[in-house]
Backbone as JSON Lines, residues from 0, in Angstrom:
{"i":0,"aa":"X","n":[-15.97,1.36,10.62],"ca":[-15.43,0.12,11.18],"c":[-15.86,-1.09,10.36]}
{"i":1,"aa":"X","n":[-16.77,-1.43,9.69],"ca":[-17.55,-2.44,9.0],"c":[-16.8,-2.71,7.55]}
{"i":2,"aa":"X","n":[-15.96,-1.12,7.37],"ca":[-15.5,-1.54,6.04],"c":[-14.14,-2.3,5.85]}
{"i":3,"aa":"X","n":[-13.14,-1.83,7.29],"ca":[-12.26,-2.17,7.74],"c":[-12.41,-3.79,8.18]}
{"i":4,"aa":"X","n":[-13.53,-4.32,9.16],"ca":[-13.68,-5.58,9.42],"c":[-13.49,-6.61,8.35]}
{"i":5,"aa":"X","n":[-14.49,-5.46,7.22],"ca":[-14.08,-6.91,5.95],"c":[-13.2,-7.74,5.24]}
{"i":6,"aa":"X","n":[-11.56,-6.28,5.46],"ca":[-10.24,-6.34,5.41],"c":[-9.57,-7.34,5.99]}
{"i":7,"aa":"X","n":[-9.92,-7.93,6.98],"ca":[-9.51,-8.46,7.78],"c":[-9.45,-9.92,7.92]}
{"i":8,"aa":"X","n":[-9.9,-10.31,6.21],"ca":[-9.59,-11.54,5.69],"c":[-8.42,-11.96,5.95]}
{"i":9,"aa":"X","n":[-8.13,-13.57,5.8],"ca":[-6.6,-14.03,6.09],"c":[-5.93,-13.74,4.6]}
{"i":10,"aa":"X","n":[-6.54,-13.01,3.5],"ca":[-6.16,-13.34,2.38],"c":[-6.07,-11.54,1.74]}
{"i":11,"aa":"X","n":[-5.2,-10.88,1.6],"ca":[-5.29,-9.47,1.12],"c":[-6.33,-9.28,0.05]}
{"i":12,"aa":"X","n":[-7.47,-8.36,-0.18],"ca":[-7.17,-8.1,-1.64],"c":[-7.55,-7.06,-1.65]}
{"i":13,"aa":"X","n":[-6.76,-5.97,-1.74],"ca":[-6.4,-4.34,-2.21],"c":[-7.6,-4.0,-3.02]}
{"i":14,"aa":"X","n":[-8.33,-3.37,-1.71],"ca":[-9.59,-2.84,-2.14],"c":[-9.58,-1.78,-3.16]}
{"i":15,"aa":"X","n":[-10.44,-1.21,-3.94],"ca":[-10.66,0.18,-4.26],"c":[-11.87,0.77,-3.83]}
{"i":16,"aa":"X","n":[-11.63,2.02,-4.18],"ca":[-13.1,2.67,-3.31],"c":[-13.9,4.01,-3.85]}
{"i":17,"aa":"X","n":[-14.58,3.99,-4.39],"ca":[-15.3,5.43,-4.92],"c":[-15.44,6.32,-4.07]}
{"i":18,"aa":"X","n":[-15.54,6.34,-2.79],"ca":[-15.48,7.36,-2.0],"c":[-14.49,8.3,-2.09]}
{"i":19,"aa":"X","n":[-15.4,10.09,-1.68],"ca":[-14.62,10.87,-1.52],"c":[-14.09,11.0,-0.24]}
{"i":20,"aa":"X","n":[-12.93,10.24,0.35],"ca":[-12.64,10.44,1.53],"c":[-11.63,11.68,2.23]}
{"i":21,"aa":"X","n":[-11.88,12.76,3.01],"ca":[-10.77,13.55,3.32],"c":[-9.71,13.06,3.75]}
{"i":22,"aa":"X","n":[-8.43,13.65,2.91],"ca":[-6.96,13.59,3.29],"c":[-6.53,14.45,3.72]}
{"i":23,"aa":"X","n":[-6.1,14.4,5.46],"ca":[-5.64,15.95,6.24],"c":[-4.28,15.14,6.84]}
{"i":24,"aa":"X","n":[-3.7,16.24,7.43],"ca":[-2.22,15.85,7.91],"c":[-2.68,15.49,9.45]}
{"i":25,"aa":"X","n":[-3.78,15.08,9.75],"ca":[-3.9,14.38,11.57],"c":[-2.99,13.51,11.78]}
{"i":26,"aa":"X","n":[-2.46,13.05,12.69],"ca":[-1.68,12.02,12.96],"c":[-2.45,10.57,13.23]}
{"i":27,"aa":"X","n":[-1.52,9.58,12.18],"ca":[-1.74,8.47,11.88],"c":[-0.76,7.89,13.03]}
{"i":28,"aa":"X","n":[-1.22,6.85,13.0],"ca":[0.41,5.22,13.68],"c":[1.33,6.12,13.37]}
{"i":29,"aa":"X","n":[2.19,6.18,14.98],"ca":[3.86,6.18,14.05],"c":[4.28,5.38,13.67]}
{"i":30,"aa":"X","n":[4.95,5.75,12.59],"ca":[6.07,4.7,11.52],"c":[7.09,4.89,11.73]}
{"i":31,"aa":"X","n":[8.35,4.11,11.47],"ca":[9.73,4.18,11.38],"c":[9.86,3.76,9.9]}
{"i":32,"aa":"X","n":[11.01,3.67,8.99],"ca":[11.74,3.45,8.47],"c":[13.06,2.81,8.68]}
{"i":33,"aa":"X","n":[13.26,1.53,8.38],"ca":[14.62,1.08,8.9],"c":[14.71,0.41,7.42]}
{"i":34,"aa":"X","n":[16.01,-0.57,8.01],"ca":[16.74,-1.41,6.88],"c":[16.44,-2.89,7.13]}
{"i":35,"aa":"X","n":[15.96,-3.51,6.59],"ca":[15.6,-5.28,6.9],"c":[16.43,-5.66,5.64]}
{"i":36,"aa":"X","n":[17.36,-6.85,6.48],"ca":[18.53,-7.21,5.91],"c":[17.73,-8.35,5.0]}
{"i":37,"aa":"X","n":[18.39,-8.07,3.59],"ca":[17.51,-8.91,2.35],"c":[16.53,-8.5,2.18]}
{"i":38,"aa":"X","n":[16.14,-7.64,2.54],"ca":[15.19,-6.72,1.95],"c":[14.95,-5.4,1.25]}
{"i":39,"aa":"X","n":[16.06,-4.67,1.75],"ca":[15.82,-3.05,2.14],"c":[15.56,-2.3,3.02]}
{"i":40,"aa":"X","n":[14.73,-1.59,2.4],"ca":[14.01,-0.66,3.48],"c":[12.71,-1.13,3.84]}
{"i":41,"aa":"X","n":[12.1,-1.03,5.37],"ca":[10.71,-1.81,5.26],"c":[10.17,-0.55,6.3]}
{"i":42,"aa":"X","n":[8.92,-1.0,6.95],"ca":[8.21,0.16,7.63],"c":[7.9,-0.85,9.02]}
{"i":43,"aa":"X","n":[7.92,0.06,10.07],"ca":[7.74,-0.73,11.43],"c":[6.76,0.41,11.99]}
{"i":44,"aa":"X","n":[6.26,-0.38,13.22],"ca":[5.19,0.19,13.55],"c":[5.93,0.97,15.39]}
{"i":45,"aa":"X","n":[5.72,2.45,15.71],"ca":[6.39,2.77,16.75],"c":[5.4,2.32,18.41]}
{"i":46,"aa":"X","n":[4.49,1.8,17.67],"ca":[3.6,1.33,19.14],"c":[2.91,0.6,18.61]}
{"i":47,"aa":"X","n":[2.01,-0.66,19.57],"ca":[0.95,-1.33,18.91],"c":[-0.06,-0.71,18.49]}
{"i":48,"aa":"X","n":[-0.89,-1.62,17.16],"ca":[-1.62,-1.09,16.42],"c":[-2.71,-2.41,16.6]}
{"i":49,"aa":"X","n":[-4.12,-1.92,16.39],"ca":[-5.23,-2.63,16.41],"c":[-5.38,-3.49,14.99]}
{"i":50,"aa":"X","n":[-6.18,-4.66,14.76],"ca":[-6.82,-4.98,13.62],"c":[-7.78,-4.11,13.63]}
{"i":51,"aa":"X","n":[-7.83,-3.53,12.12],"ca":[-8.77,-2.76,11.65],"c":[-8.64,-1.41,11.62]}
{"i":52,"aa":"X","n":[-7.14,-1.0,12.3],"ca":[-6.69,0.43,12.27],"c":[-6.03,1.34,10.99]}
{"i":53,"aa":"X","n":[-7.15,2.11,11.28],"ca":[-6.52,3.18,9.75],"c":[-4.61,3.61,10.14]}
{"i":54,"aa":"X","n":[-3.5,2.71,9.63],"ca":[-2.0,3.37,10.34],"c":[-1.96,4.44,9.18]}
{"i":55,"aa":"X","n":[-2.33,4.48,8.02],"ca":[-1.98,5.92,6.98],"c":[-3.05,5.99,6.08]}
{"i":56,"aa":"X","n":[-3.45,7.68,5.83],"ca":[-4.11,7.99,4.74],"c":[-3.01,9.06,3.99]}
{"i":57,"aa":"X","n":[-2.89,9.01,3.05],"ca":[-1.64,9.73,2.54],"c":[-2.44,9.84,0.7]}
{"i":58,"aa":"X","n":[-1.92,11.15,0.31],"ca":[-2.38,11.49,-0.65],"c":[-1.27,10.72,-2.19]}
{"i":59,"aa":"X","n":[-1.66,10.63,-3.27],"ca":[-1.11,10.11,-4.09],"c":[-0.88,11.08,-5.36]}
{"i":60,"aa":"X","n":[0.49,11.09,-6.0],"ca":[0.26,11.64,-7.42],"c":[0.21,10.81,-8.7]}
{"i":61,"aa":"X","n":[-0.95,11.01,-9.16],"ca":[-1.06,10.54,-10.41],"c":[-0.4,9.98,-11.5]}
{"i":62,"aa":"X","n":[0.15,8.67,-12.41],"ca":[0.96,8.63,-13.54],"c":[0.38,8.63,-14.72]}
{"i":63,"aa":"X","n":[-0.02,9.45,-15.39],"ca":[-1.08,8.87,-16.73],"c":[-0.6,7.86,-17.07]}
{"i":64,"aa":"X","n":[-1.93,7.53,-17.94],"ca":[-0.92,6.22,-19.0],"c":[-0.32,6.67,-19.83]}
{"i":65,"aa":"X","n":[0.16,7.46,-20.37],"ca":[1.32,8.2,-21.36],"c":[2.16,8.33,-20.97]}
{"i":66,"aa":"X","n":[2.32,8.22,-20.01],"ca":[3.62,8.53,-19.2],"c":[4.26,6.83,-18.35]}
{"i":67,"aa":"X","n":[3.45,5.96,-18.38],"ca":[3.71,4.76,-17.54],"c":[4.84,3.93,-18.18]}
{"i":68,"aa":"X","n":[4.95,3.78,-19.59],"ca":[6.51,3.33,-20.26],"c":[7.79,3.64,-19.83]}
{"i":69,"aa":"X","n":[7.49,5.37,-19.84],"ca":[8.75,5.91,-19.0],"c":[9.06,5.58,-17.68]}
{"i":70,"aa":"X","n":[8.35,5.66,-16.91],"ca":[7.85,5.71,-14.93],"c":[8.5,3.97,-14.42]}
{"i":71,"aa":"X","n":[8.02,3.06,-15.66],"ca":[8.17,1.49,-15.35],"c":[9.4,1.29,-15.58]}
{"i":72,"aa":"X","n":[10.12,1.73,-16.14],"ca":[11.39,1.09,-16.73],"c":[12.72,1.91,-15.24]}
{"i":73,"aa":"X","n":[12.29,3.36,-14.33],"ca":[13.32,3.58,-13.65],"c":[12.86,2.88,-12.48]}
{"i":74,"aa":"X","n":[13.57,3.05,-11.12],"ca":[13.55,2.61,-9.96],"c":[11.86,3.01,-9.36]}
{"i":75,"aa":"X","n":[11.63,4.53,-9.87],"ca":[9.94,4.22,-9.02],"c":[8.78,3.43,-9.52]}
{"i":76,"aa":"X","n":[9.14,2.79,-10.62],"ca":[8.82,1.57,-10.81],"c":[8.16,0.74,-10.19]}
{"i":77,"aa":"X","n":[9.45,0.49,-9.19],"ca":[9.16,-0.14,-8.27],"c":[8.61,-0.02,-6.94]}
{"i":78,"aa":"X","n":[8.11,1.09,-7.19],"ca":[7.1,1.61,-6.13],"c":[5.81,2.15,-6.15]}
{"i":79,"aa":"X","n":[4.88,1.99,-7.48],"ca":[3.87,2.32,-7.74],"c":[2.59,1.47,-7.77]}
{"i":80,"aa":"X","n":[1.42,2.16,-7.52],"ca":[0.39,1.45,-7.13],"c":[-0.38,1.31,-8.41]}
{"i":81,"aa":"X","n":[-0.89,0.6,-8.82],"ca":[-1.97,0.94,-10.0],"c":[-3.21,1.36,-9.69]}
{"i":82,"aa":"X","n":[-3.67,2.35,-10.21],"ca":[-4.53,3.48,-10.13],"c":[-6.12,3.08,-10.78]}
{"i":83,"aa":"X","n":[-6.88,2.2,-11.09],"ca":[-7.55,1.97,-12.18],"c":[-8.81,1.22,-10.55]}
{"i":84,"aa":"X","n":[-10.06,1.25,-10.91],"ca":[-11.06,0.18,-10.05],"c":[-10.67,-1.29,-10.05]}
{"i":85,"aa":"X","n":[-10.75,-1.4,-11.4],"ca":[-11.08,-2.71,-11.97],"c":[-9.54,-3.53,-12.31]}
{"i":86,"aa":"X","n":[-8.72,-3.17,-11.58],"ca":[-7.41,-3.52,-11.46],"c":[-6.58,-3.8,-10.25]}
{"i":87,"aa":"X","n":[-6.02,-4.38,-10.18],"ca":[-4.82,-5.28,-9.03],"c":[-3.39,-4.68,-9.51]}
{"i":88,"aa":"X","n":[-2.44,-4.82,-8.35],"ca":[-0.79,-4.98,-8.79],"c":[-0.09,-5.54,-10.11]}
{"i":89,"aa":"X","n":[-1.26,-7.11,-10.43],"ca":[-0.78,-7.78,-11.23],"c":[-0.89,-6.74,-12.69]}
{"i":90,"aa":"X","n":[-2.05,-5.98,-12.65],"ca":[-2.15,-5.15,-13.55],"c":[-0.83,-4.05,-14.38]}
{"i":91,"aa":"X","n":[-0.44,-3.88,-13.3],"ca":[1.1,-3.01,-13.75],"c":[2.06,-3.67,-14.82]}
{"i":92,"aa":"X","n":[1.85,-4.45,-14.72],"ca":[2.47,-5.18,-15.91],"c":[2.16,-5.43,-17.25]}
{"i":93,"aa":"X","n":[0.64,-4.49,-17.49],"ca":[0.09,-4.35,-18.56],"c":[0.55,-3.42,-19.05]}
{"i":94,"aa":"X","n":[1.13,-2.45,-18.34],"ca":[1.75,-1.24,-19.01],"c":[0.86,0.0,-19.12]}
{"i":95,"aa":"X","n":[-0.43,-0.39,-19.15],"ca":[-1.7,0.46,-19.23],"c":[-2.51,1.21,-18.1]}
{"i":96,"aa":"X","n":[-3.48,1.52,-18.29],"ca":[-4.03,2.56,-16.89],"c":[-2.77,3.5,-16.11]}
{"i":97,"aa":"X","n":[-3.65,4.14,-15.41],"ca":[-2.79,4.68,-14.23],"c":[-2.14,4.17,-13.76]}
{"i":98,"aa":"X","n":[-1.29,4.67,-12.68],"ca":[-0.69,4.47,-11.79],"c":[-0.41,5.31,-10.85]}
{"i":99,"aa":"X","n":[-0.07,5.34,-9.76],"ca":[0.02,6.33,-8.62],"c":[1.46,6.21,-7.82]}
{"i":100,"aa":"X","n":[2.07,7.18,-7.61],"ca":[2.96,7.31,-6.18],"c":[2.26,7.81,-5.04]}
{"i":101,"aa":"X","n":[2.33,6.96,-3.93],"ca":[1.68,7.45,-2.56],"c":[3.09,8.08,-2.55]}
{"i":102,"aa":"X","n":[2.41,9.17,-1.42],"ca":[3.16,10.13,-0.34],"c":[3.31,9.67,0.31]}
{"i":103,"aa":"X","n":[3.36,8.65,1.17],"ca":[3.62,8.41,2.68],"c":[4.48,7.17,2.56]}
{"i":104,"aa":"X","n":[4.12,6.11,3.99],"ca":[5.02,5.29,4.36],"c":[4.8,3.75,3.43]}
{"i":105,"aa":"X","n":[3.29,3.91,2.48],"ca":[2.89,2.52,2.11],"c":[3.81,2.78,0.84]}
{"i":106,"aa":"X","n":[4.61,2.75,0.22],"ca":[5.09,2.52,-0.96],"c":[6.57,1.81,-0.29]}
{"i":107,"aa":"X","n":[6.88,2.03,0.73],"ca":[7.82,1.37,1.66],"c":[7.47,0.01,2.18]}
{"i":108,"aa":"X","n":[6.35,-0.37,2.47],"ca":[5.78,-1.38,3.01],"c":[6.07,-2.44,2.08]}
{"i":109,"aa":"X","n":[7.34,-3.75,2.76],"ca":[7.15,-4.9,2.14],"c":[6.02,-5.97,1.56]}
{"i":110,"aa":"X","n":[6.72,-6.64,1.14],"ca":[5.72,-7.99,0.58],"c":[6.04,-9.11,1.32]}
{"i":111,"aa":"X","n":[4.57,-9.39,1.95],"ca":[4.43,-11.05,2.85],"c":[3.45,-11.77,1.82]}
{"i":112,"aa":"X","n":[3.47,-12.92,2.01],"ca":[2.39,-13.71,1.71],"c":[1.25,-13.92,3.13]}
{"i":113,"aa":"X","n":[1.91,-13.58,4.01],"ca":[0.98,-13.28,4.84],"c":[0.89,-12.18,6.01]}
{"i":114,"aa":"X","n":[0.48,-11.14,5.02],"ca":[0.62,-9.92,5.1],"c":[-0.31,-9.6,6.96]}
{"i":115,"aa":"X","n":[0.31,-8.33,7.54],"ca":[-0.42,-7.66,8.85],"c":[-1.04,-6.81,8.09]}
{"i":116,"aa":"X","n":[-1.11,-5.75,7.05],"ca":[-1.82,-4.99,6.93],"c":[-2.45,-5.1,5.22]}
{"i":117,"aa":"X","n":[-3.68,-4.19,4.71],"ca":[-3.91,-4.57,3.73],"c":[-3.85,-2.77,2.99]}
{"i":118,"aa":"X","n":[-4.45,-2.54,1.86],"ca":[-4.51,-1.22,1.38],"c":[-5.82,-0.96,0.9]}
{"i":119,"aa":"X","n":[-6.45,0.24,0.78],"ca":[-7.3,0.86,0.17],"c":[-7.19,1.84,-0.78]}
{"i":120,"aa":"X","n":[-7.45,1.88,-1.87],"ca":[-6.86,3.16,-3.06],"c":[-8.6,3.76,-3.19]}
{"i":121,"aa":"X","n":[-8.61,4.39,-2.58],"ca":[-9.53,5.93,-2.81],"c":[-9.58,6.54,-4.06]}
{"i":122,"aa":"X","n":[-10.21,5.55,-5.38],"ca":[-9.36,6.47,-7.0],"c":[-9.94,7.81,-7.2]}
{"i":123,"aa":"X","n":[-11.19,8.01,-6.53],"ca":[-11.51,9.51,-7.2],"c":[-10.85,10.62,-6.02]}
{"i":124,"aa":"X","n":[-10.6,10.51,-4.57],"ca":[-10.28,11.04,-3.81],"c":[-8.62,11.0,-4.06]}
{"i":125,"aa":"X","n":[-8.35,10.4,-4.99],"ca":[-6.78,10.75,-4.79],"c":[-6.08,10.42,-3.48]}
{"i":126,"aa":"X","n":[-6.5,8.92,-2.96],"ca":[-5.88,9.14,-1.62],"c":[-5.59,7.18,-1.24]}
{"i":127,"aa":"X","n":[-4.77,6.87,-0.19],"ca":[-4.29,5.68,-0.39],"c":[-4.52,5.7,1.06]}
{"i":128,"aa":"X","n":[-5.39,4.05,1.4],"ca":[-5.18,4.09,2.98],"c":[-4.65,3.06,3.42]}
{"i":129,"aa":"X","n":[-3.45,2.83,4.77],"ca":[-2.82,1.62,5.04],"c":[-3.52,1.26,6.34]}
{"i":130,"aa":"X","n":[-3.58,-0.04,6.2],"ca":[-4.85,-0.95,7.3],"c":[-4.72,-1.92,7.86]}
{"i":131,"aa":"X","n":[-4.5,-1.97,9.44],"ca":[-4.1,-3.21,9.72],"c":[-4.88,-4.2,9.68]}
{"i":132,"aa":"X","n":[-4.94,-5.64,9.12],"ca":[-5.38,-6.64,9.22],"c":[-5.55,-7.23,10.31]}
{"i":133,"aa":"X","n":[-4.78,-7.19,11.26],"ca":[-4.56,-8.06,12.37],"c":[-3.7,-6.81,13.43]}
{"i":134,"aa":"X","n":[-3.96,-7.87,15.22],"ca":[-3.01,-6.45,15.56],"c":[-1.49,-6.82,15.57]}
{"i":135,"aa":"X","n":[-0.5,-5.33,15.74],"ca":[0.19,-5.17,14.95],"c":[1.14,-4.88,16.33]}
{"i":136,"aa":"X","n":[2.19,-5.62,16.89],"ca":[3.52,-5.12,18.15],"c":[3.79,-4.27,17.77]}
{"i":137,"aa":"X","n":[4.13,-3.16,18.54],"ca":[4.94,-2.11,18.29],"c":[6.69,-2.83,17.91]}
{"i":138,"aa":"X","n":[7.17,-2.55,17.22],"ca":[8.44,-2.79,16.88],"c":[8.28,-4.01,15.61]}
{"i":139,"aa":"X","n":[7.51,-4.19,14.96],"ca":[7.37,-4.88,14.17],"c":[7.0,-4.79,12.77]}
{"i":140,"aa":"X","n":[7.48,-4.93,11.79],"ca":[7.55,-4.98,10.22],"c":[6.05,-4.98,9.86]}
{"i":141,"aa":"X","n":[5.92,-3.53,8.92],"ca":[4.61,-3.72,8.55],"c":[4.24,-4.31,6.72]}
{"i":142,"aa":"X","n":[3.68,-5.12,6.72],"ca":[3.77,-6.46,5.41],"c":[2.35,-6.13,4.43]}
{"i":143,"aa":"X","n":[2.59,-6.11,3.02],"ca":[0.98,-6.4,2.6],"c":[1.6,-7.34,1.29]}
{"i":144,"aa":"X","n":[0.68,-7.85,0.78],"ca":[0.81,-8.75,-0.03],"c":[0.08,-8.04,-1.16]}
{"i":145,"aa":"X","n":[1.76,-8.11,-2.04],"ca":[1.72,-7.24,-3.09],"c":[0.68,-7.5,-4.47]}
{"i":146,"aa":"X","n":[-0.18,-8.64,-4.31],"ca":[-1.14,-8.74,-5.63],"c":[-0.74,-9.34,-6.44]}
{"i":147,"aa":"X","n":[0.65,-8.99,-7.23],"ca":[0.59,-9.64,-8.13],"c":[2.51,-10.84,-8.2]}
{"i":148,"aa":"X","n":[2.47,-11.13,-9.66],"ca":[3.83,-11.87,-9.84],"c":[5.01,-11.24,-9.55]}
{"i":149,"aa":"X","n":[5.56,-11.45,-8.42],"ca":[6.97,-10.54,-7.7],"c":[7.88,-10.51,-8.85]}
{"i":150,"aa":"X","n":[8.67,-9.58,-9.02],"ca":[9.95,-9.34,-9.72],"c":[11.12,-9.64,-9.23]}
{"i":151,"aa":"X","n":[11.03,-9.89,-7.81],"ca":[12.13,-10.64,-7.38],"c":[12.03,-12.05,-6.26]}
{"i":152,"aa":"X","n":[12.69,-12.0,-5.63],"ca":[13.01,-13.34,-4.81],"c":[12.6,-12.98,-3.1]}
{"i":153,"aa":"X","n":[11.13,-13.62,-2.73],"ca":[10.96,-13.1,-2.08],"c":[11.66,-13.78,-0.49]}
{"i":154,"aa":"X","n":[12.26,-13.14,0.28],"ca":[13.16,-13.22,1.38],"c":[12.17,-14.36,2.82]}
């Protein structure tokens, strides 16, 4: 709970974490998937959620950096986390380090500037956790603030 409290700044910043944390299929928050007009696709929450609640731990696959030239230029692109400690979102644009695809619902999760939930990247555990900041209505858009310079126009 103490590590989560700290999250809970008014201000995101996408922790990383040396811990080996277990990734099992228990049930997290339900999520939906819908369509938010000018947006896409975004993630909603199917019941209220607490500040400070673990809503996903979901496992990630790896992008080397040999491979990140290729990965950046198609559509999942636009859905990857950067993989590195000592690195942010803004980092992806270096072209360098890792990068990761989560499995689950956070690679769906829009961009707020003032985001409900924040993230945790687990780099040696291979694992990504989504966290609410604040609490969270059931039926409501789940937001993190993406780190770095948006590529598009934000809604």
């Amino acid at each position: 709970m103490g590590f989560a409290k700290a999250l809970s700044c008014s201000r995101a910043m996408h922790q990383s974490s040396p811990l080996i944390v277990p990734v099992r299929s228990t049930p997290c928050a339900p999520l939906r998937v819908i369509f938010v007009e000018g947006r896409g696709r975004g993630v909603v929450a199917e019941r209220d959620l607490s500040a400070g609640e673990l809503i996903e731990r979901a496992p990630v696959l790896i992008i080397p950096e040999s491979d990140r030239g290729t990965i950046d230029e198609t559509n999942v692109g636009n859905y990857i986390f950067m993989w590195e400690h000592d690195r942010t979102g803004e980092g992806l644009y270096l072209g360098s380090g890792r990068a990761a695809v989560v499995l689950g619902y956070a690679s769906l999760v829009n961009h707020s500037t003032m985001p409900n939930c924040d993230t945790v990247r687990h780099i040696e555990a291979l694992a990504h956790d989504l966290i609410a900041l604040r609490p969270i209505a059931s039926g409501e858009e789940l937001t993190i603030d993406y780190g770095m310079t948006l590529w598009f126009t934000p809604v």
